[in-house]
C-alpha positions in Angstrom: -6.2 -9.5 -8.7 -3.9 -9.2 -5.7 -3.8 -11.3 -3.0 -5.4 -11.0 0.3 -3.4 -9.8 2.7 -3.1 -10.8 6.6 -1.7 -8.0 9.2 -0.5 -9.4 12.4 1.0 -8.1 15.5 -1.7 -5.7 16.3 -2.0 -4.4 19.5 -4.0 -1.1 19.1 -7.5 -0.3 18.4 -6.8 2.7 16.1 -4.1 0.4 14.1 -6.5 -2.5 13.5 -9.5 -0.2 12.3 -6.8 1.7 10.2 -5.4 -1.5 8.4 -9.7 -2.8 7.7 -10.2 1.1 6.2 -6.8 0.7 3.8 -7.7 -2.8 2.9 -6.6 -5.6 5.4 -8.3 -8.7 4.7 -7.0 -10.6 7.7 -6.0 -9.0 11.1 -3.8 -11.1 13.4 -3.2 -10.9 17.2 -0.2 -12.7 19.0 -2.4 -14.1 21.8 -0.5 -16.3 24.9 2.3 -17.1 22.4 4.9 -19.7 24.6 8.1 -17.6 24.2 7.9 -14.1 25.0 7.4 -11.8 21.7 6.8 -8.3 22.3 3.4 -8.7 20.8 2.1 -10.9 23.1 -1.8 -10.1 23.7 -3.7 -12.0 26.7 -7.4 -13.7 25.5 -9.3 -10.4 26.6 -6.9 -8.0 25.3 -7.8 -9.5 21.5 -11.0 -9.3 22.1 -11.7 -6.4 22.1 -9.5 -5.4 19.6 -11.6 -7.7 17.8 -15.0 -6.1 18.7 -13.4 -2.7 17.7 -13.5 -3.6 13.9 -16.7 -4.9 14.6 -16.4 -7.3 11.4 -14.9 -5.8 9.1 -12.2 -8.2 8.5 -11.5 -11.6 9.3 -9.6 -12.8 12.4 -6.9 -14.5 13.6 -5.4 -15.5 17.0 -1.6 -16.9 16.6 -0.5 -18.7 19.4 1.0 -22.1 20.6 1.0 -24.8 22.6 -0.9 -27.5 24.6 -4.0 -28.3 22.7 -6.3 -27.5 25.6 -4.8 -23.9 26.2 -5.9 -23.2 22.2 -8.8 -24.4 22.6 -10.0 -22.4 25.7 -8.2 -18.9 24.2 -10.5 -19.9 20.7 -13.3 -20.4 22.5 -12.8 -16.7 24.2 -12.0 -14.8 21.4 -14.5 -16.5 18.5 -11.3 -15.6 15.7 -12.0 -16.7 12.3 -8.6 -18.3 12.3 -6.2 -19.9 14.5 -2.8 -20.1 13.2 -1.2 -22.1 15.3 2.5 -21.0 15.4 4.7 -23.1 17.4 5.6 -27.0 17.8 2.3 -28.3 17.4 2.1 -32.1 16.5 0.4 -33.4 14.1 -2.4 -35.3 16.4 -2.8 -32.3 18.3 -3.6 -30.5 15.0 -5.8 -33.1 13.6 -7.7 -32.6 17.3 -7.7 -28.5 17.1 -9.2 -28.6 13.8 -11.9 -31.2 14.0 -13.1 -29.5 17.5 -12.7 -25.4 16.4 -14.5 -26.5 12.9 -17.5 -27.4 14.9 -17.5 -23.6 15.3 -16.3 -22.5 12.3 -13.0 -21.5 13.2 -10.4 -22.5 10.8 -6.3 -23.8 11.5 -3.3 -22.4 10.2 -0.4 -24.2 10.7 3.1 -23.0 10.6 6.0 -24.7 9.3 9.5 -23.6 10.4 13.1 -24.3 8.6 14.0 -26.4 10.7 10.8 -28.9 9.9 12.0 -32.2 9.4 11.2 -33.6 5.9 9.2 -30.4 5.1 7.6 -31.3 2.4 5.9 -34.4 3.6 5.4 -32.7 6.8 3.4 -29.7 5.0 1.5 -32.7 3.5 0.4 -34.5 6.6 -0.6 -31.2 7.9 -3.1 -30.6 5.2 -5.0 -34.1 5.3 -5.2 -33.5 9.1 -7.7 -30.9 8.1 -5.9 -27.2 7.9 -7.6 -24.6 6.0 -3.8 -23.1 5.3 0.0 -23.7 5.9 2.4 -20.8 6.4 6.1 -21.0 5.9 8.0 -18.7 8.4 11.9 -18.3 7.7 12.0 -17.7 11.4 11.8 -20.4 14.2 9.9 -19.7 17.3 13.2 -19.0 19.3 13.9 -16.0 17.2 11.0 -14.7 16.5 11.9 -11.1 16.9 15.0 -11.3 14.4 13.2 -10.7 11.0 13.5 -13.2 8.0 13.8 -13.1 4.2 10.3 -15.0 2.6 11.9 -18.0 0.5 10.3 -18.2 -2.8 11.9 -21.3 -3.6 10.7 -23.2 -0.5 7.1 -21.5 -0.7 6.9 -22.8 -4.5 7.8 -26.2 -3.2 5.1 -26.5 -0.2 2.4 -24.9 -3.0 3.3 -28.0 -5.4 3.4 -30.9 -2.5 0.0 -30.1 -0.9 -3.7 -29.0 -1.9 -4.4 -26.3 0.6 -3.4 -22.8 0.3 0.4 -21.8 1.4 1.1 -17.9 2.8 3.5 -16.7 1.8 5.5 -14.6 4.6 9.0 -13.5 6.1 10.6 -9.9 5.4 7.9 -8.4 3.2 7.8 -4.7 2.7 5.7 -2.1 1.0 8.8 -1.9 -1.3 9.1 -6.0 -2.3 5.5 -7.1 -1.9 4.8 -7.0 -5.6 7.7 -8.4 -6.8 7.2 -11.1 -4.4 3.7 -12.0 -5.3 4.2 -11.6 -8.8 7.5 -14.5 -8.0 5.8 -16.7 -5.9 2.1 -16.5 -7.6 1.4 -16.4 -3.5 -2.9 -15.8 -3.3 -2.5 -14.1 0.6 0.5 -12.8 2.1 1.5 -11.9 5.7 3.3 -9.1 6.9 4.4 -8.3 10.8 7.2 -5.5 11.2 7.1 -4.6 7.7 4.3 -2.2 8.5 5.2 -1.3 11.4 6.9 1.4 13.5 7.6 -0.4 16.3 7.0 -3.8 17.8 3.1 -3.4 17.9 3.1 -0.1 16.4 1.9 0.3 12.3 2.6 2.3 10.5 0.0 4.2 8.0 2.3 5.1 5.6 3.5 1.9 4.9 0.4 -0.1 5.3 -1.0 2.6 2.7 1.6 2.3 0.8 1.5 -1.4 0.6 -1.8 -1.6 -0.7 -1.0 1.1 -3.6 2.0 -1.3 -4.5 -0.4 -4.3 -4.3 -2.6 -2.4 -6.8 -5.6 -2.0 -4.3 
């Protein structure tokens, strides 16, 4: 069974709709993100990239910051996820979930390499109420630099906590399998390894990223 996978960094209609038709589970959208990131959508942008899959994935708004500016762009855009993606702190977490769950809208939370005591920090994340934690080899002031996923680090997070870890950083159409099959990882993320350019994807490597992924 291969994991599901989460597409982010879409900016296009015609890329989303082609990403749902080859297999995307989970389209994201970089939405008011703090630090400027060439993906960077405003609230009404994403929605209607939204609308123009009309459903047929999930959703997810990545973004950052105060807890009130989440709150109003996830009460815009309705995603099915919010991943939030920058220094969030734990209370402000603990807030974001209990107040989007009242709509349904589940929390991400990143974790960065420079998280102190990671593990227990991954932890505390979890009992504030995330539906997930990622692990991004990248910090949020070089975001555009690409990463290398860390199976060792992802293994550890998997074994300290009881939510589901995604596994992301670097992955291709050409490592993906070999790094699910490594890392046992049940949904995986991908940015600029499917694309062409910042914002830009690429059919022949999300195509060929799903025929890799056995889909």
């Amino acid at each position: 069974m291969r994991p599901a996978v989460k597409i982010c960094g879409l900016m296009r209609p015609e890329d989303a709709q082609m990403c749902v038709r080859l297999g995307a589970d989970i389209l994201g959208f970089v939405v008011d993100y703090p630090r400027p990131v060439p993906w960077n959508l405003s609230a009404a942008a994403a929605k209607d990239l939204m609308a123009a899959v009309g459903g047929r994935a999930e959703t997810c708004i990545v973004t950052g910051g105060r807890a009130d500016k989440i709150l109003s762009v996830a009460t815009d855009t309705k995603p099915n996820y919010v991943q939030l993606h920058f220094r969030e702190t734990l209370p402000d977490t603990m807030r974001l979930a209990f107040e989007l769950g009242k709509s349904g809208i589940k929390i991400i939370k990143t974790l960065f390499p420079d998280t102190p005591d990671l593990e227990k920090t991954a932890a505390d994340f979890c009992a504030a109420g995330v539906h997930a934690l990622l692990f991004d080899p990248r910090t949020p002031d070089n975001a555009i630099r690409g990463g290398v996923a860390d199976i060792s680090v992802f293994n550890k997070l998997k074994h300290a906590v009881s939510c589901p870890v995604i596994l992301a950083g670097g992955i291709t159409p050409v490592n993906a399998a070999e790094l699910v099959l490594q890392s046992g990882a049940r949904i995986i993320d991908l940015m600029t390894g499917v694309e062409h350019s910042p914002g830009v994807k690429d059919e022949t490597k999300v195509a060929a990223l799903f025929r890799a992924l056995g889909n």
